[in-house]
ZADO-1210 file (C-alpha; in nm, 4 decimals, padded with zeros to 6 digits):
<atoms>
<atom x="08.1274" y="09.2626" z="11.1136" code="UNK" pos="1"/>
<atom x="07.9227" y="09.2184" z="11.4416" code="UNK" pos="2"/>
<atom x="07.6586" y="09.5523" z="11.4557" code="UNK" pos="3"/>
<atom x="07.7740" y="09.6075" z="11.8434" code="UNK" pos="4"/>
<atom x="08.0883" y="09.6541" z="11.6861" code="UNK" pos="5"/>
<atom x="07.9972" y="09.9448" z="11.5126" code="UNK" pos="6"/>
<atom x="07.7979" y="10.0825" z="11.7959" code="UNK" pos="7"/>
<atom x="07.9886" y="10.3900" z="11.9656" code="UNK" pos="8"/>
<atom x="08.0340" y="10.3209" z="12.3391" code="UNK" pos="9"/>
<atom x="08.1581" y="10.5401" z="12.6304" code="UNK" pos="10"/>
<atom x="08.4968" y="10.6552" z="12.6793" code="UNK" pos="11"/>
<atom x="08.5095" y="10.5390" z="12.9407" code="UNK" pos="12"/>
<atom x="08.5099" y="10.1602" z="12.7850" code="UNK" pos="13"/>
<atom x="08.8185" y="10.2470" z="12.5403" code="UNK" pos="14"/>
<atom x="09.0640" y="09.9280" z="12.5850" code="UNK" pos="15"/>
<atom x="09.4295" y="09.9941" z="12.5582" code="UNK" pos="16"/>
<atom x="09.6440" y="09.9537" z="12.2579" code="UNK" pos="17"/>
<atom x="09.3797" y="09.9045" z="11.9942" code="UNK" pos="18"/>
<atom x="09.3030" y="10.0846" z="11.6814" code="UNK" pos="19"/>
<atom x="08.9905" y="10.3024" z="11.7459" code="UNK" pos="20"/>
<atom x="08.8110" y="10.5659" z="11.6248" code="UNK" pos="21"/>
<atom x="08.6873" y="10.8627" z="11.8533" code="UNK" pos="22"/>
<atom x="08.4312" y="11.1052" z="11.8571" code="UNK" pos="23"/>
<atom x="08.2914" y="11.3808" z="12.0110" code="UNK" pos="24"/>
<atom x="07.9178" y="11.3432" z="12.0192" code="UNK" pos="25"/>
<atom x="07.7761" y="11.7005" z="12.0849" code="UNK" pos="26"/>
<atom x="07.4661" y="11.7438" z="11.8965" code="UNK" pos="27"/>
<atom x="07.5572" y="11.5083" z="11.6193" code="UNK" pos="28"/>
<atom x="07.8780" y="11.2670" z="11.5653" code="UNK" pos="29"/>
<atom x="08.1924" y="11.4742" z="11.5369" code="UNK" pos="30"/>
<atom x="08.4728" y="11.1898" z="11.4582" code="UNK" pos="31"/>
<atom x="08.8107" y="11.2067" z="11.4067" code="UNK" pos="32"/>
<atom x="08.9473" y="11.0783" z="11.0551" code="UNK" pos="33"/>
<atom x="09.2526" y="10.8720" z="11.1841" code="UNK" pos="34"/>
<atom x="09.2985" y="10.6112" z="11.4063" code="UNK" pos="35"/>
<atom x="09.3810" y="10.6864" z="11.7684" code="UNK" pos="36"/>
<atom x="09.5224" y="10.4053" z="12.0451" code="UNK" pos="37"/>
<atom x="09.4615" y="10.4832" z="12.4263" code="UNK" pos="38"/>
<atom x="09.7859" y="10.4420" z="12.6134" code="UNK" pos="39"/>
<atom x="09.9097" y="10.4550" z="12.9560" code="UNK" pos="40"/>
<atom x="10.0129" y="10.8391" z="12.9010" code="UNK" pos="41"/>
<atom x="09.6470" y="10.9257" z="12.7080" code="UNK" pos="42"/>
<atom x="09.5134" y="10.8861" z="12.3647" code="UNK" pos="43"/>
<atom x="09.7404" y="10.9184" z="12.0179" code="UNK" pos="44"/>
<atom x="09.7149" y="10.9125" z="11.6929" code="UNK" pos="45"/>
<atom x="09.7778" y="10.5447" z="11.6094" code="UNK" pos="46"/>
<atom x="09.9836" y="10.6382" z="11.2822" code="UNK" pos="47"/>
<atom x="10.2133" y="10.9289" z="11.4608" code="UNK" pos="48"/>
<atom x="10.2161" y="10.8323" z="11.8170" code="UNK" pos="49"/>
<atom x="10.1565" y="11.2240" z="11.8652" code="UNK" pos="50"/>
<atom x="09.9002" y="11.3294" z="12.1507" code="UNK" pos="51"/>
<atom x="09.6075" y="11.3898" z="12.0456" code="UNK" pos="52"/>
<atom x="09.4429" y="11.7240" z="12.1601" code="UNK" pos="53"/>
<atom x="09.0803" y="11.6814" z="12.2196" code="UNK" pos="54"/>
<atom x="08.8690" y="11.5267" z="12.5088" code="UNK" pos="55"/>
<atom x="08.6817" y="11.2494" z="12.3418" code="UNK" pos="56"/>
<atom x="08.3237" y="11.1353" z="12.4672" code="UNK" pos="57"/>
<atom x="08.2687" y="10.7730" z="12.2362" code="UNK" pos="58"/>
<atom x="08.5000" y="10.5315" z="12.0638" code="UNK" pos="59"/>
<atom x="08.4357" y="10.2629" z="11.8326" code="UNK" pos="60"/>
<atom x="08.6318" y="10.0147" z="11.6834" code="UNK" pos="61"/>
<atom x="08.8584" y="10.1687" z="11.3890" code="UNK" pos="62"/>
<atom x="08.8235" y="09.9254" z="11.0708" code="UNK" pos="63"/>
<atom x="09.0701" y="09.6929" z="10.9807" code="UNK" pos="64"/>
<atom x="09.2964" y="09.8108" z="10.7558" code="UNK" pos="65"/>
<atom x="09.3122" y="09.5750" z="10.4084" code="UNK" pos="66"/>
<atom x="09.6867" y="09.5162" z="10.2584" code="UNK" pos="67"/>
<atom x="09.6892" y="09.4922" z="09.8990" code="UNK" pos="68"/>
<atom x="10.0006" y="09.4113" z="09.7472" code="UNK" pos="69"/>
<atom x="10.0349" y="09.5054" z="09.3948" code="UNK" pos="70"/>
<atom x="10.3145" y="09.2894" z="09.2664" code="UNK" pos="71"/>
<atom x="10.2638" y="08.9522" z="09.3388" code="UNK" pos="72"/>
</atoms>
């Protein structure tokens, strides 16, 4: 993967409709451990679709999630 991909950027950046992971970056890297997606209506946890209740300051790119399929 590209090392600006894996860089946190500003909030501000976030595109729409992508998996991403946030943080909080207050003295040290405080990240959320799921996925979120930035919609229209705010930011949601890409798995639930529930709001998600905090006031994120970075995102970067959530990792692309591998398939495996056990039976052939």
């Amino acid at each position: 993967m590209d090392d600006n991909l894996k860089m946190w950027k500003e909030i501000s950046t976030a595109p729409y409709e992508r998996d991403l992971e946030l943080a909080v970056i207050d003295r040290g890297v405080h990240a959320l451990v799921f996925p979120c997606v930035r919609t229209k209506e705010g930011w949601r946890n890409a798995e639930t679709m529930k709001p998600v209740e905090v006031a994120p300051t970075h995102w970067q790119y959530w990792p692309q999630r591998t398939h495996f399929n056990c039976c052939g």
